[in-house]
N, CA, C and O of each residue as an XYZ file, in Angstrom:
504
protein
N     -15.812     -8.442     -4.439
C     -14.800     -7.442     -4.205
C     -14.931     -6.877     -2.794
O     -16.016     -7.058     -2.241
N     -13.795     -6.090     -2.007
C     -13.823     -5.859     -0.999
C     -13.485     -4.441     -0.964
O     -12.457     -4.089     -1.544
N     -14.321     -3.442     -0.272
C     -14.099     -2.379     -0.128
C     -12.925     -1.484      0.855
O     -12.802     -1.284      2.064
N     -12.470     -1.244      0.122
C     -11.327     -0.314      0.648
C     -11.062      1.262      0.941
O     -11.128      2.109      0.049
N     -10.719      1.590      2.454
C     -10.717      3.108      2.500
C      -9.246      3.798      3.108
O      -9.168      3.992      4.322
N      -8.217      4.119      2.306
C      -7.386      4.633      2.715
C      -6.660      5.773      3.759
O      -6.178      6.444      2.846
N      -6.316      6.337      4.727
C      -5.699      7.335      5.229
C      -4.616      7.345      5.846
O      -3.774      6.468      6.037
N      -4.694      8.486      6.174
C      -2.990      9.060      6.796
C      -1.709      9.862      5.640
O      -0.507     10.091      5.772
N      -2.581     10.076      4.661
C      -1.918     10.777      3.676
C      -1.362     12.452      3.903
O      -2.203     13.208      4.389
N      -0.570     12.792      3.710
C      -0.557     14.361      4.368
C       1.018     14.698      3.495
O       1.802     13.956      2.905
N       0.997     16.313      3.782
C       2.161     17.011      3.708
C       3.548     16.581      4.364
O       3.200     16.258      5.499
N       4.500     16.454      4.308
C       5.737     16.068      5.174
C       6.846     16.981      4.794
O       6.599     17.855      3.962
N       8.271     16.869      5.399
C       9.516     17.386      5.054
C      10.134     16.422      4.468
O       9.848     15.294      4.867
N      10.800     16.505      3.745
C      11.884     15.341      3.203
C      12.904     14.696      4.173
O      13.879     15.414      4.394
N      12.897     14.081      4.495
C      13.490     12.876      5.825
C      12.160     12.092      6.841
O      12.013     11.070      7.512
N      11.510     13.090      6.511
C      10.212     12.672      7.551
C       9.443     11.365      7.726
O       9.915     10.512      6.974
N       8.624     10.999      8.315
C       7.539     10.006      8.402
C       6.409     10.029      8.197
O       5.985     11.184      8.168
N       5.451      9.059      7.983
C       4.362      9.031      7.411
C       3.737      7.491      7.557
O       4.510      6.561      7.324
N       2.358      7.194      7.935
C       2.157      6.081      8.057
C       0.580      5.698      6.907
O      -0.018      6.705      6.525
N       0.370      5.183      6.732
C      -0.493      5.379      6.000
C      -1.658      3.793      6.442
O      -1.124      2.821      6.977
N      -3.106      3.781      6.142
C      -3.846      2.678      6.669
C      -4.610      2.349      5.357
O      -4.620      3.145      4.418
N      -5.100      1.430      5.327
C      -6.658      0.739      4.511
C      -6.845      0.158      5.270
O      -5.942     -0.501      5.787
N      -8.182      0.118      5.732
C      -9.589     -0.336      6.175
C     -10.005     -1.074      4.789
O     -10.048     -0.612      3.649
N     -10.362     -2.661      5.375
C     -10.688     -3.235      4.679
C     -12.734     -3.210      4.907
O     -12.899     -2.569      5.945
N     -13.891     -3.562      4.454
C     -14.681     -3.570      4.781
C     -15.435     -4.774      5.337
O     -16.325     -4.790      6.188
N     -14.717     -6.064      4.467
C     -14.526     -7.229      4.252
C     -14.324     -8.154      5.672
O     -13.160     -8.523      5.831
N     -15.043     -8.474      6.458
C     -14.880     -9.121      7.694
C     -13.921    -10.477      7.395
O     -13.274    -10.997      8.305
N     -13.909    -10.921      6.190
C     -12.926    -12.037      5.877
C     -11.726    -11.693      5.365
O     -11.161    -12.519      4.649
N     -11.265    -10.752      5.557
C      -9.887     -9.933      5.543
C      -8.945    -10.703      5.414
O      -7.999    -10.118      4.884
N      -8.711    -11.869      5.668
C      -7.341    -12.410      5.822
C      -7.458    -13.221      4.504
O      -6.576    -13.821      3.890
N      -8.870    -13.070      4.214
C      -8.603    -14.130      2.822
C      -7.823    -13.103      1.642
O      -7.979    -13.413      0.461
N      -7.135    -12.100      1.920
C      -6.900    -11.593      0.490
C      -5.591    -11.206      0.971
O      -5.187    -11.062      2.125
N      -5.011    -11.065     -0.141
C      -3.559    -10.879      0.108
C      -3.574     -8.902     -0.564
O      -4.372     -8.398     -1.354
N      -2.615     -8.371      0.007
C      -2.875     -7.040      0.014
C      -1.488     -6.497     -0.393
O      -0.372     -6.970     -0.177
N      -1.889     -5.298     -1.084
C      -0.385     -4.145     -1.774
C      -1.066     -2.769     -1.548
O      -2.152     -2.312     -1.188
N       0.306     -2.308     -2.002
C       0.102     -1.122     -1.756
C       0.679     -0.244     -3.290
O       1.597     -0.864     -3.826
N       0.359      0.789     -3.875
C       0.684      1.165     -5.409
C       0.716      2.739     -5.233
O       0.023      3.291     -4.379
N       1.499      3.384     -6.029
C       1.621      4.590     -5.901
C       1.298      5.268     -7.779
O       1.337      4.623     -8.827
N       0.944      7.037     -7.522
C       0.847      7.064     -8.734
C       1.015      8.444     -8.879
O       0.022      9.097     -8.560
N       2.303      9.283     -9.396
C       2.554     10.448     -9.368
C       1.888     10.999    -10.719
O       1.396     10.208    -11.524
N       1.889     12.439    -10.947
C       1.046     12.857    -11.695
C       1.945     12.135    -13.158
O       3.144     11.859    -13.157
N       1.079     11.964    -14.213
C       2.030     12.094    -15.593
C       2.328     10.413    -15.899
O       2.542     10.013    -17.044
N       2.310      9.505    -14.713
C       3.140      8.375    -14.505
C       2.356      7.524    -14.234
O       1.260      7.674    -13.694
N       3.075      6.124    -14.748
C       2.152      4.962    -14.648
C       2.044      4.464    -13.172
O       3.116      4.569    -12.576
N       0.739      3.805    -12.228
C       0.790      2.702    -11.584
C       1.625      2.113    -10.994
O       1.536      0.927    -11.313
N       2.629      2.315    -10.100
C       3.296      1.731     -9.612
C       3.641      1.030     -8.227
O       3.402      1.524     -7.125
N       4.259     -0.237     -8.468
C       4.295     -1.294     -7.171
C       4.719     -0.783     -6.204
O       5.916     -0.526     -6.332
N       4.350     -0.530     -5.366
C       5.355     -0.518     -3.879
C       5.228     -1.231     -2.596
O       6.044     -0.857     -1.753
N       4.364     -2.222     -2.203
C       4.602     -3.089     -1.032
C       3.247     -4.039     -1.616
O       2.321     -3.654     -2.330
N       3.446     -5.152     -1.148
C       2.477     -6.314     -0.592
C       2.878     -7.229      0.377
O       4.045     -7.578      0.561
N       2.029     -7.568      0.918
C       1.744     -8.638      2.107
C       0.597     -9.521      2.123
O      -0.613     -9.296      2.168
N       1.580    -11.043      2.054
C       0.352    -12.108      1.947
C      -0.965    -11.906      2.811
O      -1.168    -10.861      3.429
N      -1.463    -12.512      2.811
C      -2.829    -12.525      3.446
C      -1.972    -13.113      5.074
O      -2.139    -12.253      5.939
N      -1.271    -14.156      5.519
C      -1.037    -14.221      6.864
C      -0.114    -13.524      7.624
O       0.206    -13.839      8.770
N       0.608    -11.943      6.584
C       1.560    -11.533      7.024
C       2.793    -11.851      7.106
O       3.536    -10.934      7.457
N       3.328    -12.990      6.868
C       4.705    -13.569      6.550
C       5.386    -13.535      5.354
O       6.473    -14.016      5.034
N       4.722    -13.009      4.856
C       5.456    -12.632      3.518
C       5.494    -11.334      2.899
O       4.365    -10.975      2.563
N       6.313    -10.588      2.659
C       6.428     -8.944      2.015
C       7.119     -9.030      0.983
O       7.799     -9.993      0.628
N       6.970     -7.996      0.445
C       7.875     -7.728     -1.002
C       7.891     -6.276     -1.457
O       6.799     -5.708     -1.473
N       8.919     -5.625     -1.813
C       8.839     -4.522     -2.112
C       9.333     -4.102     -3.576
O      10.079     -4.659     -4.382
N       8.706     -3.042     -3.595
C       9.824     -2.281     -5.038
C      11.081     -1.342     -4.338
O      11.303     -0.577     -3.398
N      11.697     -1.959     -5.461
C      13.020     -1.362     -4.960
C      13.255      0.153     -4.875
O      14.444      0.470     -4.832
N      12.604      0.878     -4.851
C      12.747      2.208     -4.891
C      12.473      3.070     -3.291
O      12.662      4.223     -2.902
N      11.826      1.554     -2.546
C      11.882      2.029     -1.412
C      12.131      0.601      0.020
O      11.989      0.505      1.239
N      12.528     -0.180     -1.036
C      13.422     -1.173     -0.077
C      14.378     -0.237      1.344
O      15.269      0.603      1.218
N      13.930     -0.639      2.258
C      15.006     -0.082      3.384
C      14.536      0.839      4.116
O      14.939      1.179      5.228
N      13.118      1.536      3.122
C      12.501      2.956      3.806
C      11.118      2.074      4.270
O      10.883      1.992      5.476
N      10.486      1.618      3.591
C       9.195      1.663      3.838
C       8.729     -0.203      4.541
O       9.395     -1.236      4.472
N       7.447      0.029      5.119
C       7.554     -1.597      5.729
C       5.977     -1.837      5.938
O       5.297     -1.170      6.717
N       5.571     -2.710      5.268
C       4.314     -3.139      5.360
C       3.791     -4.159      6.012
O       4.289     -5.284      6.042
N       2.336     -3.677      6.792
C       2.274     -4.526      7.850
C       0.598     -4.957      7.864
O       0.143     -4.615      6.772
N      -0.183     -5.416      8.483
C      -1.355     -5.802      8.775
C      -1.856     -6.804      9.876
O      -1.391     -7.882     10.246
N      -3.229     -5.919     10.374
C      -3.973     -6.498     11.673
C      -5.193     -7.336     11.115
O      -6.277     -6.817     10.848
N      -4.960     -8.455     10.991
C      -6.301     -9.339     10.300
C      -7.617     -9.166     11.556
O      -8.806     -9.215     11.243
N      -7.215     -8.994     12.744
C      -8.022     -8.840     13.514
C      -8.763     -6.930     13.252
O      -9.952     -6.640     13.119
N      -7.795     -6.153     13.255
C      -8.591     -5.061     12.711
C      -9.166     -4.838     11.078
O      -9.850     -3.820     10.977
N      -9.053     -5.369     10.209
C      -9.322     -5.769      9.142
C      -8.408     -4.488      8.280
O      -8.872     -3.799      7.372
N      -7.106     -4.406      8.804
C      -6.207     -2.999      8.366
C      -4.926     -3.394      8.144
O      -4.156     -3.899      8.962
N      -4.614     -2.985      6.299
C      -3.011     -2.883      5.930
C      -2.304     -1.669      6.728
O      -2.964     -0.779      7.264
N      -0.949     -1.721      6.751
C      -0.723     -0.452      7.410
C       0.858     -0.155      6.424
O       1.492     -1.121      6.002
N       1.229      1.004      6.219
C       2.654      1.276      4.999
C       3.136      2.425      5.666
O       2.837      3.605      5.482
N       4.142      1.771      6.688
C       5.102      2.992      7.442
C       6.228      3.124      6.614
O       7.064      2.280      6.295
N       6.122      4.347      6.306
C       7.058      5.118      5.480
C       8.266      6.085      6.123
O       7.871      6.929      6.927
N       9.264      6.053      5.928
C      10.281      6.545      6.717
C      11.243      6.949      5.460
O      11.326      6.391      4.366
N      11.880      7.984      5.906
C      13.148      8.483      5.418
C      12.454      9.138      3.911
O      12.979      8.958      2.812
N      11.343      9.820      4.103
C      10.838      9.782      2.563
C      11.124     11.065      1.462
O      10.691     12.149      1.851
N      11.502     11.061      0.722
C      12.019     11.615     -0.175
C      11.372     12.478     -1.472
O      10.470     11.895     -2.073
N      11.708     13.653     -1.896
C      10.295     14.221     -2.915
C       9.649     13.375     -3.840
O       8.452     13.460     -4.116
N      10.697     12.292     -4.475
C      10.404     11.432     -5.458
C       9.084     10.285     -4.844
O       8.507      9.389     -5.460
N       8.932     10.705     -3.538
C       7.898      9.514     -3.065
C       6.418     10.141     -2.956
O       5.512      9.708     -2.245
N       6.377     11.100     -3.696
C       4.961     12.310     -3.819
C       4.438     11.599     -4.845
O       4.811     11.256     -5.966
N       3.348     11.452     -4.079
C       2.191     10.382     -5.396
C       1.059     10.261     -4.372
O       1.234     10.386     -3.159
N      -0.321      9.961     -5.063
C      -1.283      9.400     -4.670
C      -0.831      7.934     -4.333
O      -0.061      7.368     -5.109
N      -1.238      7.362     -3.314
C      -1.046      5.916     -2.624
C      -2.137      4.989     -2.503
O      -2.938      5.221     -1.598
N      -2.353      3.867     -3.321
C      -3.594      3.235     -3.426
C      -3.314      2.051     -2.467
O      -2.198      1.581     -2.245
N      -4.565      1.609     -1.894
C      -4.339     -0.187     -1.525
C      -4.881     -0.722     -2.312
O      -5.650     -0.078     -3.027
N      -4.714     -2.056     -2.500
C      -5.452     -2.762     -3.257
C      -5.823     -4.551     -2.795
O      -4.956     -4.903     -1.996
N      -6.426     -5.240     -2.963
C      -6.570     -6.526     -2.325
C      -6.709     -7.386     -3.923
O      -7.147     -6.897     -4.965
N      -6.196     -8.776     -3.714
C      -6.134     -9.707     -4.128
C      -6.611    -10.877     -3.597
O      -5.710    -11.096     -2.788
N      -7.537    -11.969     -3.447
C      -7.999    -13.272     -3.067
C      -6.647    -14.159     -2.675
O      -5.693    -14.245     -3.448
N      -6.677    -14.627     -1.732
C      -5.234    -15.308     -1.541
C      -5.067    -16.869     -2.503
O      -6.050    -17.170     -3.181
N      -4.204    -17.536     -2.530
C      -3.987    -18.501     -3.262
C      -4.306    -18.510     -5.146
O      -4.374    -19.440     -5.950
N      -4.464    -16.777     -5.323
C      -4.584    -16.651     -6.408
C      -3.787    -16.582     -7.777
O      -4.116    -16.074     -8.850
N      -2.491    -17.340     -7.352
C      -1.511    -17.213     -7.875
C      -0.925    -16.129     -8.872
O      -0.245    -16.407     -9.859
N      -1.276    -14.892     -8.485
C      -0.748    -14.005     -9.457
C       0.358    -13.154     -8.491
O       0.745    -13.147     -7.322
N       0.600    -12.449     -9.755
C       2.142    -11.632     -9.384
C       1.387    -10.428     -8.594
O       0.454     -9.680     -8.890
N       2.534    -10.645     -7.024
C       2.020     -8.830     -6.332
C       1.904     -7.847     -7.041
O       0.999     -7.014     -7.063
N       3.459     -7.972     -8.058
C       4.215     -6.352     -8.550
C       3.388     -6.228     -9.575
O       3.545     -5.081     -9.993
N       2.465     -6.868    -10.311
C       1.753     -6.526    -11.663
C       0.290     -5.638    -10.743
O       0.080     -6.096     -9.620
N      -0.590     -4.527    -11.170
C      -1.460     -3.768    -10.575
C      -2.342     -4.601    -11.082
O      -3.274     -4.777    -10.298
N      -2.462     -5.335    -12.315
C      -3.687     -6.293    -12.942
C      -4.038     -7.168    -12.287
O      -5.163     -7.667    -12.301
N      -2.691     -7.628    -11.301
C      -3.547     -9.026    -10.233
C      -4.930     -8.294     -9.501
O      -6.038     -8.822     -9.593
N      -4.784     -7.472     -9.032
C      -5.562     -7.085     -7.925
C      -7.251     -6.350     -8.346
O      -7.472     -5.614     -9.308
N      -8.103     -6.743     -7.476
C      -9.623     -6.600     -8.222
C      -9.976     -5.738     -7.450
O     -10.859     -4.995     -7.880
N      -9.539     -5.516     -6.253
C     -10.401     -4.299     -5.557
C      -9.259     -3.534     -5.141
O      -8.161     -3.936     -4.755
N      -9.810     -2.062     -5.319
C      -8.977     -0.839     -5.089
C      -9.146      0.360     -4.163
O     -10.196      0.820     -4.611
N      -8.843      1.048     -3.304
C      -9.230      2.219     -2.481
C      -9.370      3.156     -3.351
O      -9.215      3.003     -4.562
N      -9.686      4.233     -2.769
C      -9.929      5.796     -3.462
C      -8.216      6.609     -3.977
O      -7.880      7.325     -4.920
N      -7.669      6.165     -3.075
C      -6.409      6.591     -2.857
C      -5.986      7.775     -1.871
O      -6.860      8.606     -1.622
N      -4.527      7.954     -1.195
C      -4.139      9.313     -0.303
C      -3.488      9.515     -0.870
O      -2.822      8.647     -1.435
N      -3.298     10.924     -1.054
C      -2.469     12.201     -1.265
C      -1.059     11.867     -0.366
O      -1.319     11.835      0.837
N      -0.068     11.690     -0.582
C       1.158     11.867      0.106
C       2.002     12.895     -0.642
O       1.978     12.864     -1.873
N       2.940     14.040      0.155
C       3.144     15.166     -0.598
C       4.791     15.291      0.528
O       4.824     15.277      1.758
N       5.743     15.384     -0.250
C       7.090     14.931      0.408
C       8.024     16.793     -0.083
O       8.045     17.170     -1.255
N       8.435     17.337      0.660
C       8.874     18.696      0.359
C      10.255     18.799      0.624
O      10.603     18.458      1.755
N      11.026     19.149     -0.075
C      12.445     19.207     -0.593
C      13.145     19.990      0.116
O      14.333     20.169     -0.151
């Protein structure tokens, strides 16, 4: 498993921006393919970005298709989830998570993925 440390989580206005990072610990970083999951109080686990392990591939949940865009530096061993246009409904703790690449499982399921960050606080005000 590969250790993960999240930031850039904070307070915002509703329209605002927000970028958010994981630090992978894992010097072989590119071998894992990476997401990103959100989790408001009360509520299940939920998908919101991945990116293959070489970066050419993304996928989102639709709840923030158009706002949000996920990216990564295999050379800094860092996912990155720029968030734009964000909205109260996007207030949740924000996890990363990594997956082994060629592991054929589904991004959007949270069960693919074996290693997890602590999570950030993101807090969106109306």
């Amino acid at each position: 498993q590969v250790q993960l440390v999240e930031s850039g989580g904070g307070l915002v206005q509703a329209g605002g921006s927000l970028r958010l990072s994981c630090a992978a610990s894992e010097r072989t970083f590119s071998m894992y393919d990476m997401g990103w999951f959100r989790q408001a109080p009360g509520k299940e686990r939920d998908f919101v970005a991945a990116i293959s392990w070489s970066g050419r591939s993304t996928y989102y949940g639709e709840s923030v298709k158009g706002r949000f865009t996920i990216s990564r530096d295999n050379a800094k061993n860092t996912v990155y989830l720029q968030m734009n246009s964000l909205k109260a409904e996007d207030t949740a703790v924000y996890y990363c998570a990594a997956v082994p690449r060629f592991s054929s499982r589904s991004y959007y399921e949270r069960t693919s993925y074996n290693s997890w960050g602590q999570g950030t606080q993101v807090t969106v005000s109306s």
